[in-house]
C-alpha positions as CSV (number, residue, x, y, z in Angstrom):
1,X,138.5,-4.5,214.1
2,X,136.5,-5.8,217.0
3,X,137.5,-2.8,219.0
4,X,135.9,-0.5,216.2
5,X,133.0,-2.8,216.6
6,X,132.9,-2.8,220.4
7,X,133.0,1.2,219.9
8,X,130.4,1.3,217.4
9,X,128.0,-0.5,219.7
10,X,128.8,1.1,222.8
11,X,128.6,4.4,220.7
12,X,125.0,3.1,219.3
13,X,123.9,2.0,222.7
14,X,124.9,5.6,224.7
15,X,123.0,8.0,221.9
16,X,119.8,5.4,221.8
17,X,119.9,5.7,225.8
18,X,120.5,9.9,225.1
19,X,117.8,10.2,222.5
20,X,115.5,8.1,224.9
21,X,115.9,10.5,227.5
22,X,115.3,13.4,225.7
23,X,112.3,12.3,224.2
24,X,110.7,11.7,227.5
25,X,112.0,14.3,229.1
26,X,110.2,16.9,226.3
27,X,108.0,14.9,225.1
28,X,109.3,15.2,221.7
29,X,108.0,12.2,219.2
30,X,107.8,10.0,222.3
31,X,104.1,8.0,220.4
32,X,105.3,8.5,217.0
33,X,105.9,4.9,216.6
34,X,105.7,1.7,218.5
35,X,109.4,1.3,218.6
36,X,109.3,4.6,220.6
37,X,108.2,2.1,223.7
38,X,111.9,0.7,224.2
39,X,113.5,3.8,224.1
40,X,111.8,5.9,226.3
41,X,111.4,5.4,230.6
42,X,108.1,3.3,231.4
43,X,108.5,1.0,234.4
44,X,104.5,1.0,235.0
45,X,103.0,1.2,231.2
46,X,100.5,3.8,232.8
47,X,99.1,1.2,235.4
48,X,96.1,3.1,237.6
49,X,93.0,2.2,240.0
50,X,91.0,3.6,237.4
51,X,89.2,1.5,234.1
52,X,88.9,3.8,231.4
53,X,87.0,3.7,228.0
54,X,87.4,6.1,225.2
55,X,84.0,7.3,223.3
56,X,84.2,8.4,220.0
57,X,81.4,11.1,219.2
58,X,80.9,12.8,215.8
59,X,78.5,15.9,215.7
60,X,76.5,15.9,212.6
61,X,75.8,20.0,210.6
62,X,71.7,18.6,211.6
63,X,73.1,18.4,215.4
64,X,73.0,15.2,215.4
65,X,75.5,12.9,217.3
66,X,76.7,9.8,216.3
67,X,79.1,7.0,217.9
68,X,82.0,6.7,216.0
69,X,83.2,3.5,217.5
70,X,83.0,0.7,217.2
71,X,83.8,0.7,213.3
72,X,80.7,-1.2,211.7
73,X,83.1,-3.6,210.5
74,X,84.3,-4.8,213.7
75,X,86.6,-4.3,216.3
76,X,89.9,-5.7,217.2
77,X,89.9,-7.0,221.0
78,X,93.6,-7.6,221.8
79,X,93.4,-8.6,225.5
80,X,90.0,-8.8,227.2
81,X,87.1,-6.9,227.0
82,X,88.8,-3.3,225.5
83,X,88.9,-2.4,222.2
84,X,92.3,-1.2,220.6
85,X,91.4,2.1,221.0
86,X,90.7,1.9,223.9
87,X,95.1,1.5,224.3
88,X,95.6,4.2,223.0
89,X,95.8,5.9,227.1
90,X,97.3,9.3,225.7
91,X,94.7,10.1,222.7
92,X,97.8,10.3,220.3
93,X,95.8,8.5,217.5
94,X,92.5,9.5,218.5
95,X,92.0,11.7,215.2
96,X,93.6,9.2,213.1
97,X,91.3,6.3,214.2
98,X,87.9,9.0,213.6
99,X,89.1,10.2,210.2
100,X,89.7,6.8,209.2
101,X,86.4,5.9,209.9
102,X,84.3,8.6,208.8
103,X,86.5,8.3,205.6
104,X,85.2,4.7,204.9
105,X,81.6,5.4,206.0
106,X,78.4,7.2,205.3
107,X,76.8,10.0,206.9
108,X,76.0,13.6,207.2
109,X,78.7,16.3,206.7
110,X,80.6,16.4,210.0
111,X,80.5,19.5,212.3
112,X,83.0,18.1,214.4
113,X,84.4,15.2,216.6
114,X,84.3,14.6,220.3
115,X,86.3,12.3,222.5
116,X,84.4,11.3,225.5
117,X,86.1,9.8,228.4
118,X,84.5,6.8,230.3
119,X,86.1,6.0,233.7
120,X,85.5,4.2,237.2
121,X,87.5,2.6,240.2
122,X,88.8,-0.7,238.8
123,X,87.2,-2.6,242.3
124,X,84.2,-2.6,240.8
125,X,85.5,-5.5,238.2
126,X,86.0,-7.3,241.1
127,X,83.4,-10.9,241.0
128,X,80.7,-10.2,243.6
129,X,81.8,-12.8,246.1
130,X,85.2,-11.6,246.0
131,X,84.1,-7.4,246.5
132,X,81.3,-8.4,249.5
133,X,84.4,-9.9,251.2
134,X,87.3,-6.8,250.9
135,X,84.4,-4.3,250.8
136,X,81.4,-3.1,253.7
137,X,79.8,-0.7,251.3
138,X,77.4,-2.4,248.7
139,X,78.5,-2.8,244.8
140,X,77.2,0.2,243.7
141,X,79.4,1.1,240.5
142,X,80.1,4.8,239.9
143,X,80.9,5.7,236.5
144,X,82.7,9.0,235.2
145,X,82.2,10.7,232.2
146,X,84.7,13.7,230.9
147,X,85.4,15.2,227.6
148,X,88.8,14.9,226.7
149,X,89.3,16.2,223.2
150,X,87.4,18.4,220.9
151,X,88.3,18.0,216.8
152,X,87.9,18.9,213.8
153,X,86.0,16.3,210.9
154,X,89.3,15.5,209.6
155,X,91.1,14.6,213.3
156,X,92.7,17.9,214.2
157,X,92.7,18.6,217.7
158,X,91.0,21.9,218.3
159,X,91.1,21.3,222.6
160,X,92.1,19.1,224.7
161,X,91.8,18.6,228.1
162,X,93.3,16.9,231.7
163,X,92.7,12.6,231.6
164,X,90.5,11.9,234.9
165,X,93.4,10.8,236.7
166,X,95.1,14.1,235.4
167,X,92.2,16.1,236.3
168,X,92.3,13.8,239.9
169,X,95.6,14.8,240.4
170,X,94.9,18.4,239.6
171,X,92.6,18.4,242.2
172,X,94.5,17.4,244.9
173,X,96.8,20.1,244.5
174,X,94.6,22.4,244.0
175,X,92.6,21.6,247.5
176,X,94.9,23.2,249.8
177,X,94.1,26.6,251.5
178,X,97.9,28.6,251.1
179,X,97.8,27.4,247.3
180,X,94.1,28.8,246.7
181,X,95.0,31.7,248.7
182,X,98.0,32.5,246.1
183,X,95.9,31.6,243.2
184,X,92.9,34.4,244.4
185,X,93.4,37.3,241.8
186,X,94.9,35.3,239.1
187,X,93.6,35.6,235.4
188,X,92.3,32.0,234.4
189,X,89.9,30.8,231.7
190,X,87.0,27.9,232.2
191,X,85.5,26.3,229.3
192,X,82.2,24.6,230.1
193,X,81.4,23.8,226.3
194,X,80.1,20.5,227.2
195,X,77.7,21.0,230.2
196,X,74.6,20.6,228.0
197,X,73.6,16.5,227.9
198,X,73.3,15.3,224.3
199,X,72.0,12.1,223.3
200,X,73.5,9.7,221.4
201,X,72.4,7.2,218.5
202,X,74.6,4.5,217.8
203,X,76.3,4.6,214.5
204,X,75.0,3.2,211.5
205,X,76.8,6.1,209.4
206,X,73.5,6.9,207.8
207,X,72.4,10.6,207.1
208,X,69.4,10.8,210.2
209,X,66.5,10.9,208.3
210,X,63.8,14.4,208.9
């Protein structure tokens, strides 16, 4: 009997281990839930020099654009200063979270929903004392913005595109003469949808009055 058991466990253990590994190495249901996290290989939780902030944007039929979050009834701040939304680093839940929202609120008919990508260097969180000592350059924060997903009023992902440090990384292989000398006469499509500046009105969920 306790050999069965021993087996059983071992067995258990080896196919959680296998299933683990597949997941992360297709990416196959890898955020569908939270127990998800012990399975799959994450040594450094997504750890990088980068802050980031996640902007919801919703696009009214009038044109115009409203902040999705914060929810009017308050946000949950886990750890510091970062809304829980904010954790979600692979925009998994970003149409969920919107839909949910725009669900519960009022407002104008929705064209559609915008995720806007907030990032700079995380030594500029640094206390002034403590930058002016590591750092000869003055504290001069730079800030990033990038969209990152395009959807549809009820959360469907329409586009999406490269994380900054993605789009970093992208970059840096990309800069190198023999690589853009293989890549001259390739077919490639460039999407600029987003190069016009909007402005934004912060949410009270109310239709925008003429």
């Amino acid at each position: 009997m306790r050999r069965l058991i021993a087996c059983a466990v071992i067995g258990t253990y080896l196919s959680m281990l296998a299933f683990g590994l597949f997941s992360h190495a297709l990416g196959y249901k890898s955020t569908d839930h939270v127990g998800m996290y012990f399975l799959i290989w994450d040594m450094y939780c997504g750890w990088c020099g980068h802050e980031v902030r996640h902007h919801i944007i919703a696009e009214g039929e009038s044109g115009q654009y409203y902040e999705v979050t914060p929810p009017p009834w308050g946000e949950f701040v886990p750890f510091g200063s970062a809304e829980r939304h904010n954790y979600d680093g692979s925009a998994s839940f970003t149409g969920t979270i919107a839909a949910h929202i725009l669900e519960h609120t009022d407002h104008e008919p929705i064209a559609q929903l915008l995720l806007v990508e907030e990032a700079w260097s995380k030594k500029y969180n640094l206390p002034d004392s403590i930058y002016l000592s590591r750092y000869e350059e003055p504290k001069e924060k730079r800030t990033y913005f990038r969209p990152r997903l395009l959807m549809s009023p009820d959360g469907t992902i329409r586009e999406r595109n490269l994380d900054w440090t993605g789009w970093l990384s992208n970059q840096a292989v990309v800069d190198n003469p023999r690589l853009q000398k293989n890549m001259l006469g390739q077919p490639f499509l460039m999407s600029d949808t987003f190069a016009s500046p909007v402005t934004i009105q912060r949410a009270n969920h109310e239709t925008p009055q003429d």
